[in-house]
LODRENPA-773648 format. One record per residue (C-alpha): residue number from 1; residue in one letter; chain; x, y, z. Coordinates in steps of 0.25 Angstrom, whole numbers, plus 5000, padded with zeros to 4 digits. Layout:
N
{r NUM; 'A'; 'A'; {X; Y; Z}}
...
***
This chain:
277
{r 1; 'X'; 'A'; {5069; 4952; 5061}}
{r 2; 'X'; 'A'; {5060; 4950; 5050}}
{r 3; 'X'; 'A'; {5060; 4954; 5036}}
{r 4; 'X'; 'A'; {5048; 4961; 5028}}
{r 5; 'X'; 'A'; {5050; 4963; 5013}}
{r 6; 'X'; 'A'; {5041; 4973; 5008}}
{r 7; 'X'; 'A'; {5043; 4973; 4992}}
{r 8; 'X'; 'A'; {5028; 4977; 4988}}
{r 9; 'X'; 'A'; {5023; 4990; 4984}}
{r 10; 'X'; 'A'; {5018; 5004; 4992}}
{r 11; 'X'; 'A'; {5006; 5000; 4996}}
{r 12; 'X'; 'A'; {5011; 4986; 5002}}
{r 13; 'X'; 'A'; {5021; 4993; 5008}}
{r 14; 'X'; 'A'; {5013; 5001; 5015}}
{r 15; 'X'; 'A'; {5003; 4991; 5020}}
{r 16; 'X'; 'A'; {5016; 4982; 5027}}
{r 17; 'X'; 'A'; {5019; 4995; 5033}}
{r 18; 'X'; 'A'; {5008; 4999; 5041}}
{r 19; 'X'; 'A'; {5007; 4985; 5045}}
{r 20; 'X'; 'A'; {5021; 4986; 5049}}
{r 21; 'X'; 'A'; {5021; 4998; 5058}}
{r 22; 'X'; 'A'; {5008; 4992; 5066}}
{r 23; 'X'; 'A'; {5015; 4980; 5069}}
{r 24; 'X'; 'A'; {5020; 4977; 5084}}
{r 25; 'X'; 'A'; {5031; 4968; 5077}}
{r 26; 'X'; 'A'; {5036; 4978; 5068}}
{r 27; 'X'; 'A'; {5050; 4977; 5074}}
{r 28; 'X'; 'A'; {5050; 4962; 5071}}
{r 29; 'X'; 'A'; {5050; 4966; 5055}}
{r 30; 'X'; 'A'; {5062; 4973; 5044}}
{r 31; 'X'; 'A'; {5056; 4978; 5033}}
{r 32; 'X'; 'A'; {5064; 4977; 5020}}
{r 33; 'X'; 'A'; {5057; 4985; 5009}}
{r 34; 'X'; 'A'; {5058; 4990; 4995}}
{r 35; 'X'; 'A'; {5064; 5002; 4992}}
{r 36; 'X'; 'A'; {5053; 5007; 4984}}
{r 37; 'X'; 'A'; {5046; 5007; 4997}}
{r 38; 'X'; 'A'; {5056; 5017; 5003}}
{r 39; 'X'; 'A'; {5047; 5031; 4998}}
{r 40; 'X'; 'A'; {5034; 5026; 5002}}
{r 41; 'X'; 'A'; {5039; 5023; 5017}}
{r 42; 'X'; 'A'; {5047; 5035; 5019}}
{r 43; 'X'; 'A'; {5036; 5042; 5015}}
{r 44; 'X'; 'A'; {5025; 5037; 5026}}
{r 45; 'X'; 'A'; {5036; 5036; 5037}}
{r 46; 'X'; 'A'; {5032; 5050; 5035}}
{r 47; 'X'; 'A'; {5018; 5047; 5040}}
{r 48; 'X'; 'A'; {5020; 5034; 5047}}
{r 49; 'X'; 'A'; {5030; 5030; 5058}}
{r 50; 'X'; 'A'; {5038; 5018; 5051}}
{r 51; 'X'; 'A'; {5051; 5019; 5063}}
{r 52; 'X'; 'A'; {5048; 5007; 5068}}
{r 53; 'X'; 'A'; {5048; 4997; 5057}}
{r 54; 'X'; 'A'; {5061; 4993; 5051}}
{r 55; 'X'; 'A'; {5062; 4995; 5036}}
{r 56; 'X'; 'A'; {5072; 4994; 5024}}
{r 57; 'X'; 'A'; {5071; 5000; 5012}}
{r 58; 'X'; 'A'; {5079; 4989; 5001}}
{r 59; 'X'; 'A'; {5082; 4990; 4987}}
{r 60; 'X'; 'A'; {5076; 4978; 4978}}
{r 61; 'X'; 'A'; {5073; 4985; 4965}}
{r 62; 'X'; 'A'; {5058; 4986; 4967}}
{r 63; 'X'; 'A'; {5053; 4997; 4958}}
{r 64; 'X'; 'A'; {5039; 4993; 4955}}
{r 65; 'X'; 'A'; {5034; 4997; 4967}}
{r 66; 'X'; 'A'; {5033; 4982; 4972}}
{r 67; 'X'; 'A'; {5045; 4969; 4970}}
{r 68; 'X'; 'A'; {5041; 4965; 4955}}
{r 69; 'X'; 'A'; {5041; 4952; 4958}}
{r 70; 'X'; 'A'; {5029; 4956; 4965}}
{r 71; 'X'; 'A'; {5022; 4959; 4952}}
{r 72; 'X'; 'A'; {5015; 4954; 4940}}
{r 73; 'X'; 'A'; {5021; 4965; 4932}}
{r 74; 'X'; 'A'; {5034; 4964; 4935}}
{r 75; 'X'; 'A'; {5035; 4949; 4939}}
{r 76; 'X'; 'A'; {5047; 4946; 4929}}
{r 77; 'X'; 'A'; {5053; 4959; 4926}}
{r 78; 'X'; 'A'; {5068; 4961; 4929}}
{r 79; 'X'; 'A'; {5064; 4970; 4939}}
{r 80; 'X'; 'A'; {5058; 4959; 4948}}
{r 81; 'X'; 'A'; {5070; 4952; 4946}}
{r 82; 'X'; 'A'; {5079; 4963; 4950}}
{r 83; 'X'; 'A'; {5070; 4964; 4963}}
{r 84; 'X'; 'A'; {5072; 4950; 4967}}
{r 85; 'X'; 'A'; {5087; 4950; 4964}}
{r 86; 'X'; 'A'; {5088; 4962; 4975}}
{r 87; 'X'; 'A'; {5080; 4956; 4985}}
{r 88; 'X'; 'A'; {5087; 4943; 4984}}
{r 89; 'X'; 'A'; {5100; 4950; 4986}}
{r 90; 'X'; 'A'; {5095; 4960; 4997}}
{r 91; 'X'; 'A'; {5090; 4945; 5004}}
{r 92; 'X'; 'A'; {5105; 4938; 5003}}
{r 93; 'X'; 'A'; {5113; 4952; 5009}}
{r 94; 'X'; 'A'; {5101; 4953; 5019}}
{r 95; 'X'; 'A'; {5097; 4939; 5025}}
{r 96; 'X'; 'A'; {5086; 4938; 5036}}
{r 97; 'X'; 'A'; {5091; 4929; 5046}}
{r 98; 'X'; 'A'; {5082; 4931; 5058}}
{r 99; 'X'; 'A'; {5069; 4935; 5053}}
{r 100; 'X'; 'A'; {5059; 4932; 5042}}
{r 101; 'X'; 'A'; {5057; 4939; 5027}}
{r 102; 'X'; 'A'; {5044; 4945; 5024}}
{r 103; 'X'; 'A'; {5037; 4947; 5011}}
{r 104; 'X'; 'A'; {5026; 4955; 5009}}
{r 105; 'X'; 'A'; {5018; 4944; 5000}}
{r 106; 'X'; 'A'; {5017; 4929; 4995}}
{r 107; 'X'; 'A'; {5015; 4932; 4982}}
{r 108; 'X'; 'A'; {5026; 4926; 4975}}
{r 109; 'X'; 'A'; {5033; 4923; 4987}}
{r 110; 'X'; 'A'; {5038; 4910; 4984}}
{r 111; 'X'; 'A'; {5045; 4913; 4970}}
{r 112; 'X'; 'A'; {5050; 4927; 4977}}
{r 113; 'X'; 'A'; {5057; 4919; 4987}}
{r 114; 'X'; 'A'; {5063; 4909; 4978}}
{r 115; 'X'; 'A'; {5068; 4921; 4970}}
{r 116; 'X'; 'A'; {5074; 4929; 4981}}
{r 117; 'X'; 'A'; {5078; 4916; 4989}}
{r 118; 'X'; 'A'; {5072; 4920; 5003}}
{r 119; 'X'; 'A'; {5060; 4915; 5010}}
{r 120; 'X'; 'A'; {5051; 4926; 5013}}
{r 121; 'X'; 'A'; {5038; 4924; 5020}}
{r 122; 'X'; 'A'; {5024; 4933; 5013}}
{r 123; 'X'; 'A'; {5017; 4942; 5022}}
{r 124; 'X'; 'A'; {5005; 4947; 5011}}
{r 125; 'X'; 'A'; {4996; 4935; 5007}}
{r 126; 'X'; 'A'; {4983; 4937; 5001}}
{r 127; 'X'; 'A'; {4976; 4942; 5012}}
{r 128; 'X'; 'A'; {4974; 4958; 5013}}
{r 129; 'X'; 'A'; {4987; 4964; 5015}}
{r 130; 'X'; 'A'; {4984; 4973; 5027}}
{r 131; 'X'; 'A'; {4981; 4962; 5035}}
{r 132; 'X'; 'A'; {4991; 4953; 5031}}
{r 133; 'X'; 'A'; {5001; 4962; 5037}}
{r 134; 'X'; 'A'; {4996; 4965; 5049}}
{r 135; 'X'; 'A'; {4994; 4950; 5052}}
{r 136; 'X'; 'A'; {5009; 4947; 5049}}
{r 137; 'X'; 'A'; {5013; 4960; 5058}}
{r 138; 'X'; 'A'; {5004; 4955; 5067}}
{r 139; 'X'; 'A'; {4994; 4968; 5068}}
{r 140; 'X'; 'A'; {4980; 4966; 5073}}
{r 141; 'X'; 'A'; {4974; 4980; 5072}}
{r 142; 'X'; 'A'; {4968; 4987; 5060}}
{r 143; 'X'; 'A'; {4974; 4998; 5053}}
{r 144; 'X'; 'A'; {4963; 5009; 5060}}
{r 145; 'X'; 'A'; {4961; 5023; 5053}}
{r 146; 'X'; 'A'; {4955; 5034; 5062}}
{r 147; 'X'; 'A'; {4946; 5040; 5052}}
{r 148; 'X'; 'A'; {4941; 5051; 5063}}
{r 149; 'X'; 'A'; {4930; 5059; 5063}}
{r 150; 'X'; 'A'; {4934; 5069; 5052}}
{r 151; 'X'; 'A'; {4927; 5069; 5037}}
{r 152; 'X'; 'A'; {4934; 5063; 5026}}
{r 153; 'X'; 'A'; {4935; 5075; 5016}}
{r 154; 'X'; 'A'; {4948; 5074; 5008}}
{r 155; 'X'; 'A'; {4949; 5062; 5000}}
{r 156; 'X'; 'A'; {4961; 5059; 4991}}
{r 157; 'X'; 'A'; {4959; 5045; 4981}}
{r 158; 'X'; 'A'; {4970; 5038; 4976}}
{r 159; 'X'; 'A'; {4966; 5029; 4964}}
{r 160; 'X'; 'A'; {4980; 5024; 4960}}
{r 161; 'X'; 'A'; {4983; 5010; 4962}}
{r 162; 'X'; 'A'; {4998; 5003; 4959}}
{r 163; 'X'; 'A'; {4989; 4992; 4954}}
{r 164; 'X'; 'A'; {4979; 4999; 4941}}
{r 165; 'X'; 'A'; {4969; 4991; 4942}}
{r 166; 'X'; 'A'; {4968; 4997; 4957}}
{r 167; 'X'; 'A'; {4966; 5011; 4954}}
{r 168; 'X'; 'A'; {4952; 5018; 4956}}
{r 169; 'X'; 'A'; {4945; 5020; 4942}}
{r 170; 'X'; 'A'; {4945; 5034; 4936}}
{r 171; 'X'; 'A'; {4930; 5032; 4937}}
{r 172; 'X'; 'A'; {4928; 5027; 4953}}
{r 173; 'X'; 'A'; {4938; 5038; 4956}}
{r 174; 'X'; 'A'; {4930; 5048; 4950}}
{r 175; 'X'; 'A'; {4916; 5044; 4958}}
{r 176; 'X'; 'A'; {4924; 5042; 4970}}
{r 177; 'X'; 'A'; {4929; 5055; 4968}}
{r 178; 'X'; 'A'; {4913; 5060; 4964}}
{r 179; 'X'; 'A'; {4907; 5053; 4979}}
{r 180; 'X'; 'A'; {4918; 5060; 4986}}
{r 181; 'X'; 'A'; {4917; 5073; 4981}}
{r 182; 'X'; 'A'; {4901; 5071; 4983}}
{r 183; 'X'; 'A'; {4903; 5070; 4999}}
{r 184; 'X'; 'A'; {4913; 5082; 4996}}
{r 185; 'X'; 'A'; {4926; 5076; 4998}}
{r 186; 'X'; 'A'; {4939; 5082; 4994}}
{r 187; 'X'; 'A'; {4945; 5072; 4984}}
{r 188; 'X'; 'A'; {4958; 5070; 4979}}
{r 189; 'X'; 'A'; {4963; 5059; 4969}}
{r 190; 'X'; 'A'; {4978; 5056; 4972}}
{r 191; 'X'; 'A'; {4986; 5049; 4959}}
{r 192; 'X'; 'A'; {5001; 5045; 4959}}
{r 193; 'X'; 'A'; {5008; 5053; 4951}}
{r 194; 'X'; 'A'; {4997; 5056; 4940}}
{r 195; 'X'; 'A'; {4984; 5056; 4937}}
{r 196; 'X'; 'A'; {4975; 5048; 4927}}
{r 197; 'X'; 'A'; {4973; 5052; 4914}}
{r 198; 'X'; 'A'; {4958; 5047; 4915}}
{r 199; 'X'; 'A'; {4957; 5055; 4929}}
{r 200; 'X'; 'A'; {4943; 5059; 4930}}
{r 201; 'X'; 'A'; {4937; 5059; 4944}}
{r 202; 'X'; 'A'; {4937; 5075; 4945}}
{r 203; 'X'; 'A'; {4946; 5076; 4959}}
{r 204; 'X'; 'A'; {4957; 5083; 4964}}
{r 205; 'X'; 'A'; {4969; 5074; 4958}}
{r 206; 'X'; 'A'; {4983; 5074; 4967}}
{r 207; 'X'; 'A'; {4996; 5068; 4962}}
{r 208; 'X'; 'A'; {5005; 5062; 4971}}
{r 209; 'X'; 'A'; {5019; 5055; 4966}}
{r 210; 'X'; 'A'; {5025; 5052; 4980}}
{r 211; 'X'; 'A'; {5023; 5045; 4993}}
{r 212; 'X'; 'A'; {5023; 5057; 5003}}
{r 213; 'X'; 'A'; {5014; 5064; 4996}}
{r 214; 'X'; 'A'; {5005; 5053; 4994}}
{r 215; 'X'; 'A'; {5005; 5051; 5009}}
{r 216; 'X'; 'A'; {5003; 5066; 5010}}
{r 217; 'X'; 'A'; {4990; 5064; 5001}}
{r 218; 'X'; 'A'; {4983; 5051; 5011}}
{r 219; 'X'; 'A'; {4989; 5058; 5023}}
{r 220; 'X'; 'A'; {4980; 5072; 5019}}
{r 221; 'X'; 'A'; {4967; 5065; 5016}}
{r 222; 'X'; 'A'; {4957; 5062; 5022}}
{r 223; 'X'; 'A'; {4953; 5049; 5015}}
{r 224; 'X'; 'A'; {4960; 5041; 5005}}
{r 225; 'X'; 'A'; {4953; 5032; 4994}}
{r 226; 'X'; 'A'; {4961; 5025; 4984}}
{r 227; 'X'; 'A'; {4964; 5012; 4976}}
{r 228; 'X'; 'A'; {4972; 5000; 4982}}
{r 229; 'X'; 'A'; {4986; 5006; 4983}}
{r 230; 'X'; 'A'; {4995; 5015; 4992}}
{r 231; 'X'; 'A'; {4987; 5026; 4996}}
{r 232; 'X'; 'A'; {4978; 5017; 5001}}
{r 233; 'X'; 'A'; {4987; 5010; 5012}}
{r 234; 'X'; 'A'; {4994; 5024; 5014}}
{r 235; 'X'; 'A'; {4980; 5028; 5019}}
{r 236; 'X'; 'A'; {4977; 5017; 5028}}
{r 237; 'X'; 'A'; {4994; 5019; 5034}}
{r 238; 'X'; 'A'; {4990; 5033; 5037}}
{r 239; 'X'; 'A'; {4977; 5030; 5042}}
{r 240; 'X'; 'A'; {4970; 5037; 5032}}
{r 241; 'X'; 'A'; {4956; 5034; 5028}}
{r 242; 'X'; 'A'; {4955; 5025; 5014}}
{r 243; 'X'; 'A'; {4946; 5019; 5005}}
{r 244; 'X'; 'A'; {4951; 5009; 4995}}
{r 245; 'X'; 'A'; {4946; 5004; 4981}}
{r 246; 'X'; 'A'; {4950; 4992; 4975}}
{r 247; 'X'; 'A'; {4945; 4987; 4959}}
{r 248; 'X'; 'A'; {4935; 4977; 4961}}
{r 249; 'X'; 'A'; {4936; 4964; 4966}}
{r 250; 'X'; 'A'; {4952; 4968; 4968}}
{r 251; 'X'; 'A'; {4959; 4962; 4981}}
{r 252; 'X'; 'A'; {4959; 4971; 4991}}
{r 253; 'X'; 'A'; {4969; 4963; 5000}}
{r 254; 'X'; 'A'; {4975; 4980; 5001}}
{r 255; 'X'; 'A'; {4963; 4983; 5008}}
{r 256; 'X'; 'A'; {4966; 4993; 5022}}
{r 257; 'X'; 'A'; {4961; 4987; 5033}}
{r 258; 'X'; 'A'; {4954; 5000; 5037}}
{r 259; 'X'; 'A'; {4948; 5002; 5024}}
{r 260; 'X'; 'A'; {4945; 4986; 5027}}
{r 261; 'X'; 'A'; {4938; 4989; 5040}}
{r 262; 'X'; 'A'; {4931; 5001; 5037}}
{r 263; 'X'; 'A'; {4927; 4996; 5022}}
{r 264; 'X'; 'A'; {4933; 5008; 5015}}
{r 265; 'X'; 'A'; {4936; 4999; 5003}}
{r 266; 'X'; 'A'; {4928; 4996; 4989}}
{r 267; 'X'; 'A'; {4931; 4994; 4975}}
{r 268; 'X'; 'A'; {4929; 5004; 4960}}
{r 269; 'X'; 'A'; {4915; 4998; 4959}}
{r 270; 'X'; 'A'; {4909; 5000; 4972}}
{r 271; 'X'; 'A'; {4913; 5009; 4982}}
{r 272; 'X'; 'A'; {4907; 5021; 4994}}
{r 273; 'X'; 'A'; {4911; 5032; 5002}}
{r 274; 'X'; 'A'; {4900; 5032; 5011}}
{r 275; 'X'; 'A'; {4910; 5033; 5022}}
{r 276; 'X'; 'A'; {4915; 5047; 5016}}
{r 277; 'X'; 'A'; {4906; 5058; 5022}}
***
């Protein structure tokens, strides 16, 4: 059987497990994942059905929310070293002898593998992510969201970002808030854990400093709007409508492929609800 090791952060996470659970070949796969990974797949095993893939939870330190060696930041840190050192143990007391070892990505690739000793094959390149995974677990349909027939009325925005530069400016979320309010929509801005000092865009504020009840939050609404990040890709895995913002002329290799397809993207500079009633 083959092995995939998924070391990233929540939102990677989630992305390889949609694709995952829509693959034919799912049986053909062994998950070995980080621990940190544990309360956000609990938490949508809730809402999703994830009986049929096989998963592992493992211990390797990672307390960044992604492997440091992954990272700028924490490239060289003692951390990342730590992390690498339990990999590389967990590898020699469980070898792979009839199947392949997957990473998610090829970035550093080459100088992890050297590191840990084991020749893992990338699965992430830089193509969109989305796509990349349901080429390698060979899924030829679309991620479709039944939208029906029923108005969008309550919208809840989630402006955070685990990357800064990817949160929605106080400023576009107030006149997002302003256009919204405008076609008489009930909006809610959802932050993790606390608000802004600077918060100034005159909605109803929600805190959330869990995973169930930030699934809880997507799974009510009607309509989720919100940076690049996790909510996001929770959205589109519970086929709940999105719209995504990205900073200017930042990649959008993230993009959903629903919010591809029906063009329910744009960045802080130009932007339109015309498809809100």
């Amino acid at each position: 059987m083959h092995r995939v090791f998924v070391l990233r952060a929540y939102g990677d996470f989630i992305i390889f497990l949609q694709a995952l659970l829509k693959s034919d070949f799912k049986k053909d796969y062994h998950v070995v994942a980080s621990k940190h990974l544990h309360p956000i797949f609990l938490a949508v095993s809730k809402f999703v059905d994830t009986s049929a893939i096989s998963i592992e939870f493992v211990d390797f330190g990672i307390q960044k929310t992604l492997l440091s060696f992954f990272t700028n930041r924490y490239f060289f840190s003692i951390g990342a070293v730590k992390e690498l050192f339990k990999i590389k143990n967990w590898l020699r007391n469980n070898p792979n002898k009839l199947g392949i070892d997957y990473l998610e990505q090829d970035k550093r690739l080459t100088s992890f593998n050297l590191l840990i000793g084991q020749k893992f094959r990338p699965i992430l390149k830089k193509e969109n992510v989305y796509e990349t995974y349901n080429r390698f677990f060979q899924i030829s349909q679309n991620h479709e969201i039944n939208t029906g027939t029923n108005p969008i009325n309550n919208i809840v925005i989630f402006p955070d970002s685990r990357l800064p530069a990817k949160n929605i400016p106080n400023d576009v979320l107030k006149n997002i808030a302003t256009i919204l309010k405008q076609k008489d929509k009930q909006v809610q801005v959802a932050y993790f854990k606390q608000a802004p000092e600077n918060e100034n865009h005159h909605s109803s504020t929600i805190l959330y400093d869990n995973f169930d009840d930030l699934l809880a939050l997507i799974q009510n609404s009607e309509m989720i709007i919100g940076a690049d990040s996790l909510p996001i890709h929770l959205a589109n895995l519970l086929n709940k409508p999105h719209y995504i913002f990205y900073p200017k002329g930042f990649t959008q290799l993230f993009v959903t492929p629903w919010a591809k397809q029906q063009q329910y993207f744009g960045n802080f500079e130009q932007y339109q609800f015309s498809f809100i009633d």
